[in-house]
Biotite code that builds the C-alpha atoms (Angstrom):
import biotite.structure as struc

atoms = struc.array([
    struc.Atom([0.000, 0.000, 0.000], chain_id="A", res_id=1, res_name="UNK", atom_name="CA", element="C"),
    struc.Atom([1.253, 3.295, -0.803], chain_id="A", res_id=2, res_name="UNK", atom_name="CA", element="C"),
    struc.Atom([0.934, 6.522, 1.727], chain_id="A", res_id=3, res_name="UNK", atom_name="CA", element="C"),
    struc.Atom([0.450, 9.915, 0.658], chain_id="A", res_id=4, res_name="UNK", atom_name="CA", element="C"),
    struc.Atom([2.832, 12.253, -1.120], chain_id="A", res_id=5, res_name="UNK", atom_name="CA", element="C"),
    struc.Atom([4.018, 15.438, 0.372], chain_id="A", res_id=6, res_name="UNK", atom_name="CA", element="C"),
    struc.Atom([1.936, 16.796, -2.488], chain_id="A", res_id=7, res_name="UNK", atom_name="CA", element="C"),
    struc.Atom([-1.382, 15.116, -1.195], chain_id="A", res_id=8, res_name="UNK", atom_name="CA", element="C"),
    struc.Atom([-1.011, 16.002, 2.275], chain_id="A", res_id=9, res_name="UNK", atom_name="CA", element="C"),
    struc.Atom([0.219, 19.460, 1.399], chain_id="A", res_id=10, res_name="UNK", atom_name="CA", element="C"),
    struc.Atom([-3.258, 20.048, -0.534], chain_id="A", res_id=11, res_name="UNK", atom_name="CA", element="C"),
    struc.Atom([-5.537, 18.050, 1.612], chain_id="A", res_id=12, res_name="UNK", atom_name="CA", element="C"),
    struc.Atom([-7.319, 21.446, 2.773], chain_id="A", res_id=13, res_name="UNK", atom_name="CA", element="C"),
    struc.Atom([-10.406, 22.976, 1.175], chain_id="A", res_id=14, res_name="UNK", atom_name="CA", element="C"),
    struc.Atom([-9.660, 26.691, 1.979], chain_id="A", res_id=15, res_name="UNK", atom_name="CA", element="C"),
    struc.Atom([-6.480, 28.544, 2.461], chain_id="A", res_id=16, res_name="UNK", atom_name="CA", element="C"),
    struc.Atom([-6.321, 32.116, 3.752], chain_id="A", res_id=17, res_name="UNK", atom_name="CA", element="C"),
    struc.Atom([-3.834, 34.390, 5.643], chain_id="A", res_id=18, res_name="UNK", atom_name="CA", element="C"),
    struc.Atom([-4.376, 34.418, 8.982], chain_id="A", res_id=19, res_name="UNK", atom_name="CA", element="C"),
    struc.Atom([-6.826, 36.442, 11.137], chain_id="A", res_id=20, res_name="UNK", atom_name="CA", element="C"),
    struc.Atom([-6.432, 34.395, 14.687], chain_id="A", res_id=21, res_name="UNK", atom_name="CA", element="C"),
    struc.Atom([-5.400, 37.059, 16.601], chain_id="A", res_id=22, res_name="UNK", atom_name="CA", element="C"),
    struc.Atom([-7.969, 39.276, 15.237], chain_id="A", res_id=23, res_name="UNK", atom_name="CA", element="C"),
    struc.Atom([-10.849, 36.167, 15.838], chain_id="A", res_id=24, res_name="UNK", atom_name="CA", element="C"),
    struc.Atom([-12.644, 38.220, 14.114], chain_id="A", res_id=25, res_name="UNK", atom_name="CA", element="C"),
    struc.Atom([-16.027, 36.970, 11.917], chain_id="A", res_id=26, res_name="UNK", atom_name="CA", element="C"),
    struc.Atom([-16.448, 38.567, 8.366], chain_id="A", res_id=27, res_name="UNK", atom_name="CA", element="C"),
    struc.Atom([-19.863, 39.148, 9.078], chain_id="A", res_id=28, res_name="UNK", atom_name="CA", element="C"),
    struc.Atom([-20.820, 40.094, 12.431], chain_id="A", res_id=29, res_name="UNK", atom_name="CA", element="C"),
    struc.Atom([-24.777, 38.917, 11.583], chain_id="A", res_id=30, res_name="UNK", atom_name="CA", element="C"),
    struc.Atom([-22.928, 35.328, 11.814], chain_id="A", res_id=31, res_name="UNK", atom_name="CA", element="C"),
    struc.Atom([-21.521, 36.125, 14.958], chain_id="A", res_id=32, res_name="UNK", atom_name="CA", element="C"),
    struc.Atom([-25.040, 37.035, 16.156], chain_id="A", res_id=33, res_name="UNK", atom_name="CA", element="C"),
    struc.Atom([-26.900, 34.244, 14.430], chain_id="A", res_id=34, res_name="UNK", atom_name="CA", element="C"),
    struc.Atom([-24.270, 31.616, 15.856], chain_id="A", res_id=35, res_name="UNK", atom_name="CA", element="C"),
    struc.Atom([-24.616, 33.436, 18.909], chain_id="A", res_id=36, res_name="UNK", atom_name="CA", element="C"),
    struc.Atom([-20.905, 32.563, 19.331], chain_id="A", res_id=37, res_name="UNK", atom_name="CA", element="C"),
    struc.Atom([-18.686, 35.732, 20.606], chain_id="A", res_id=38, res_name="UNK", atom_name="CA", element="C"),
    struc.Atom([-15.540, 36.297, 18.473], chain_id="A", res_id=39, res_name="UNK", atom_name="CA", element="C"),
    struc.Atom([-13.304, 35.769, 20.842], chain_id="A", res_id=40, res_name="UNK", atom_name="CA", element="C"),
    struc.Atom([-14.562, 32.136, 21.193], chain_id="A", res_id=41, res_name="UNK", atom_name="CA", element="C"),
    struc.Atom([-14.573, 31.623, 18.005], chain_id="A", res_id=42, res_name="UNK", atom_name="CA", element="C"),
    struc.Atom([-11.481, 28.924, 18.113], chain_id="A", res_id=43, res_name="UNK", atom_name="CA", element="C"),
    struc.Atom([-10.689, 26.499, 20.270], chain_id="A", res_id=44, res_name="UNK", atom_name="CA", element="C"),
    struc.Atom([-6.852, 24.952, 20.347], chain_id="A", res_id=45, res_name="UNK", atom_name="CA", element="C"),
    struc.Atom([-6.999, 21.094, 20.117], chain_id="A", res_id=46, res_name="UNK", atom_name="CA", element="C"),
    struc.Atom([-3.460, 20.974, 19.871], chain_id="A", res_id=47, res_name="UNK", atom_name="CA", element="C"),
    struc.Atom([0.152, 22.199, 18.937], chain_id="A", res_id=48, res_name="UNK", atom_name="CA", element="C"),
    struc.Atom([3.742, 22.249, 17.934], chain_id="A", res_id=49, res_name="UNK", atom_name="CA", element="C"),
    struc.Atom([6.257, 24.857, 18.355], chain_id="A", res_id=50, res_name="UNK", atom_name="CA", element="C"),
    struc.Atom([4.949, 28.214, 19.961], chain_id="A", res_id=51, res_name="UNK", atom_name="CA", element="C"),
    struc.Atom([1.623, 28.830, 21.260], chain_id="A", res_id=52, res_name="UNK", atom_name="CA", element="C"),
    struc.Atom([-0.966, 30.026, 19.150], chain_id="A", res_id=53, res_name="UNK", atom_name="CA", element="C"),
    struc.Atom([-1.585, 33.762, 20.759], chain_id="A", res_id=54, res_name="UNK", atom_name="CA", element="C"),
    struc.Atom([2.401, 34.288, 19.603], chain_id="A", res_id=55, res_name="UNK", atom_name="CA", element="C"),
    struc.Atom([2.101, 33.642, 16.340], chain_id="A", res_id=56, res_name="UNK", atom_name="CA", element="C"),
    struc.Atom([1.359, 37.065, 14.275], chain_id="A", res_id=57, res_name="UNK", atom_name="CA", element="C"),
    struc.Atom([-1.218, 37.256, 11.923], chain_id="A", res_id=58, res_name="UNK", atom_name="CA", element="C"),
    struc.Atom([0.972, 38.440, 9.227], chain_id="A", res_id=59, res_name="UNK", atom_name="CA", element="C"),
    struc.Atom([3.854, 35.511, 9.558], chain_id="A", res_id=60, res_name="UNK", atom_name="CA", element="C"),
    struc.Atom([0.896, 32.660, 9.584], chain_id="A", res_id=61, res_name="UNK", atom_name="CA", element="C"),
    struc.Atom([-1.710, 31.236, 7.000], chain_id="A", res_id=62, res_name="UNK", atom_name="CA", element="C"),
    struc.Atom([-4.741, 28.643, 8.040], chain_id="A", res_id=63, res_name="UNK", atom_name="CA", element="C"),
    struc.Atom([-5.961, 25.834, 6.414], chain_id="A", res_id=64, res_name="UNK", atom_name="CA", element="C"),
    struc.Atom([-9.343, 24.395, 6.809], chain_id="A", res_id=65, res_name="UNK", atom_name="CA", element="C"),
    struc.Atom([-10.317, 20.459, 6.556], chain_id="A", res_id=66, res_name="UNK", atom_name="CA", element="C"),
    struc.Atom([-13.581, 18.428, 5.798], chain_id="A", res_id=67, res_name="UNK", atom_name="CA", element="C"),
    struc.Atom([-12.518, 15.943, 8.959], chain_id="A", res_id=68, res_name="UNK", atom_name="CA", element="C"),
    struc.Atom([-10.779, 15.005, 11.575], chain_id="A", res_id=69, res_name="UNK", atom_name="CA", element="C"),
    struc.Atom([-8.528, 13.247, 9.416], chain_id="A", res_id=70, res_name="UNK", atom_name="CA", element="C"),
    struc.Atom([-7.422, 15.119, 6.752], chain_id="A", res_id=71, res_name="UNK", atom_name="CA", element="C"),
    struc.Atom([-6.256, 17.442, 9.953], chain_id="A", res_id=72, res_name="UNK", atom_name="CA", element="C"),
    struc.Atom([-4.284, 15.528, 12.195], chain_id="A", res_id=73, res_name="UNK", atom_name="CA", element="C"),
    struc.Atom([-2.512, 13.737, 8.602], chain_id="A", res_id=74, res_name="UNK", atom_name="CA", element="C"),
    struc.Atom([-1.904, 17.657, 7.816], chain_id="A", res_id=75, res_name="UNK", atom_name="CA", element="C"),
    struc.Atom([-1.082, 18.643, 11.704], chain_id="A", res_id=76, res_name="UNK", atom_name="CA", element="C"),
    struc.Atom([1.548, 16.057, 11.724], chain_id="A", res_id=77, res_name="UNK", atom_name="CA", element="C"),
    struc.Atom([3.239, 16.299, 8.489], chain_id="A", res_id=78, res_name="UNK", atom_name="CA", element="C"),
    struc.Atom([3.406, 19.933, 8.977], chain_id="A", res_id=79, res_name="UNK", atom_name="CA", element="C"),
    struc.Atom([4.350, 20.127, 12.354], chain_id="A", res_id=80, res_name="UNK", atom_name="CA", element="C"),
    struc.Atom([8.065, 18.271, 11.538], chain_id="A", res_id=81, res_name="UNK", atom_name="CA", element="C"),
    struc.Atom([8.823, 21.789, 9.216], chain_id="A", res_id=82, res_name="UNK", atom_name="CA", element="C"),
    struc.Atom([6.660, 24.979, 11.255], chain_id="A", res_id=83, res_name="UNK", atom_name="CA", element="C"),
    struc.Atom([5.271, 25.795, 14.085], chain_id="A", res_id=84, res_name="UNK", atom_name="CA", element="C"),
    struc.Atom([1.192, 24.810, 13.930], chain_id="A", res_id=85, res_name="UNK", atom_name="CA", element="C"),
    struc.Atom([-1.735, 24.261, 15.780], chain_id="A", res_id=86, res_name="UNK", atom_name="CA", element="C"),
    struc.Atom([-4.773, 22.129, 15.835], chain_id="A", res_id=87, res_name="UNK", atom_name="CA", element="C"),
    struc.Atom([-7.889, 24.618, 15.988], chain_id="A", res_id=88, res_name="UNK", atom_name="CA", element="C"),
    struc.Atom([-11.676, 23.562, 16.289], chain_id="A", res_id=89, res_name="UNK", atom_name="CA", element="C"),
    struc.Atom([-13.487, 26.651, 14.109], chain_id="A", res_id=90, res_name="UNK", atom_name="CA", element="C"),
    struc.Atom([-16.876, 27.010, 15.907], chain_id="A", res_id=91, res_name="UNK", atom_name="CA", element="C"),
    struc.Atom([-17.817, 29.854, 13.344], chain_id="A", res_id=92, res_name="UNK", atom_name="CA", element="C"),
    struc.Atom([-17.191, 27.972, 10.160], chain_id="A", res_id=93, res_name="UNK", atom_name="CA", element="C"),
    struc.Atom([-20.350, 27.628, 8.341], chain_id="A", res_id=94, res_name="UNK", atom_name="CA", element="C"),
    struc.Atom([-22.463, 25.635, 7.884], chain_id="A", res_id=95, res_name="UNK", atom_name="CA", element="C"),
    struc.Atom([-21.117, 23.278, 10.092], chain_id="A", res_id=96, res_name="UNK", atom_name="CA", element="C"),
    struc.Atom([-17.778, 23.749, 12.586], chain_id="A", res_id=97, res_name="UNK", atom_name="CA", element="C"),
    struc.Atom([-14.048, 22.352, 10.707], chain_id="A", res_id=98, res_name="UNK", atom_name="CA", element="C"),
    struc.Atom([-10.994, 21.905, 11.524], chain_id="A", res_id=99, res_name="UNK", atom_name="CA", element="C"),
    struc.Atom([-8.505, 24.465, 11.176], chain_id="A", res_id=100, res_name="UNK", atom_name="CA", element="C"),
    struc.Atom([-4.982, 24.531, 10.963], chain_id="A", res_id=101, res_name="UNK", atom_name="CA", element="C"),
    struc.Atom([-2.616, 27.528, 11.826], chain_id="A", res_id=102, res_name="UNK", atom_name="CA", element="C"),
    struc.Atom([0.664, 27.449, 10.537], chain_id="A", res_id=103, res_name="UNK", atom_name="CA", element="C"),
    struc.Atom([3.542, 29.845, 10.869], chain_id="A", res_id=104, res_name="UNK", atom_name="CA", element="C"),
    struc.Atom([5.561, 30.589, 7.961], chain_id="A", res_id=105, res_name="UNK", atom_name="CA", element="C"),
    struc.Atom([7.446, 33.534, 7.342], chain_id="A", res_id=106, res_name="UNK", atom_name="CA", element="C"),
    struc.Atom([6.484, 33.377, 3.420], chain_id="A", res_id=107, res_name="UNK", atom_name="CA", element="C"),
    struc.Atom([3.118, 34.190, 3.791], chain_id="A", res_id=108, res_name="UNK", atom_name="CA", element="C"),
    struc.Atom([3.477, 37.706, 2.215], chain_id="A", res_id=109, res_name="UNK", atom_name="CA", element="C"),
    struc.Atom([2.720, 35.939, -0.913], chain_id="A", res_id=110, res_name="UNK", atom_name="CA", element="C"),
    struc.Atom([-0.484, 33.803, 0.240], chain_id="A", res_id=111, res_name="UNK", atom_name="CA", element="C"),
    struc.Atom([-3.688, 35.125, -1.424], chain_id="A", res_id=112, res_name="UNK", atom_name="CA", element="C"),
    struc.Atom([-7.435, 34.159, 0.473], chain_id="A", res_id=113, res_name="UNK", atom_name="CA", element="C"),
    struc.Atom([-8.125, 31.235, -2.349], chain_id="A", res_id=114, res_name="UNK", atom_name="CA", element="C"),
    struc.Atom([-10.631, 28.697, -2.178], chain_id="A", res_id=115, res_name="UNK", atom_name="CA", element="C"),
    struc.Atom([-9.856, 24.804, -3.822], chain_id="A", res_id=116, res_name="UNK", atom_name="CA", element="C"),
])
C-alpha cells in the first residue's frame, strides 16, 4: 500500500487564507449574532507544535481548513516536523464547525485568500 505524497497532504485542505487568529474576528458580524458565538470564542486549540498560538502574528501565519478530523491531524503532523502549527476547532465555520490549521511561515506575504 502506498501513503500519501508530500503533495497530497500538502493540498488536503479545502480553503487557504492568511491568517486572522489574533484578530478572531467573523467577516460578518450577523454570523456572529446568528451563531450566537462571541468572536473571541470563536477557536478552540486542540493541539500544537512549536509556539503557542496567541504568539504567532497574523501576518507571519496562513490557516488551512479540513472536511474531517482526518485530513487534519494527517496535515497537523506532516506539517508540524517543518513549522510551528496548531490544531484549531473553528466554531464559526459555516455551515457546520471544521478543523482548522494555523501554521507559521514567514512566506506568507505571498499567500492570497483562495478557495480549492
Amino acid at each position: 500500500m502506498n501513503g500519501l505524497t508530500d503533495k497530497q497532504i500538502e493540498d488536503l485542505h479545502h480553503t487557504l487564507c492568511p491568517s486572522f487568529f489574533r484578530k478572531q474576528q467573523f467577516a460578518d458580524e450577523i454570523d456572529a449574532i446568528r451563531e450566537n458565538i462571541k468572536p473571541e470564542e470563536r477557536f478552540e486549540i486542540l493541539d500544537t507544535c512549536g509556539t503557542k498560538p496567541q504568539a504567532i502574528k497574523d501576518s507571519q501565519a496562513h490557516m488551512r481548513w479540513y472536511e474531517n478530523q482526518l485530513e487534519a491531524l494527517i496535515a497537523f503532523n506532516y506539517f508540524s516536523k517543518q513549522y510551528n502549527v496548531a490544531l484549531l476547532w473553528d466554531m464559526g465555520a459555516d455551515p457546520k464547525p471544521q478543523y482548522c490549521l494555523l501554521r507559521e511561515d514567514e512566506k506568507c506575504d505571498s499567500i492570497n485568500s483562495t478557495t480549492k
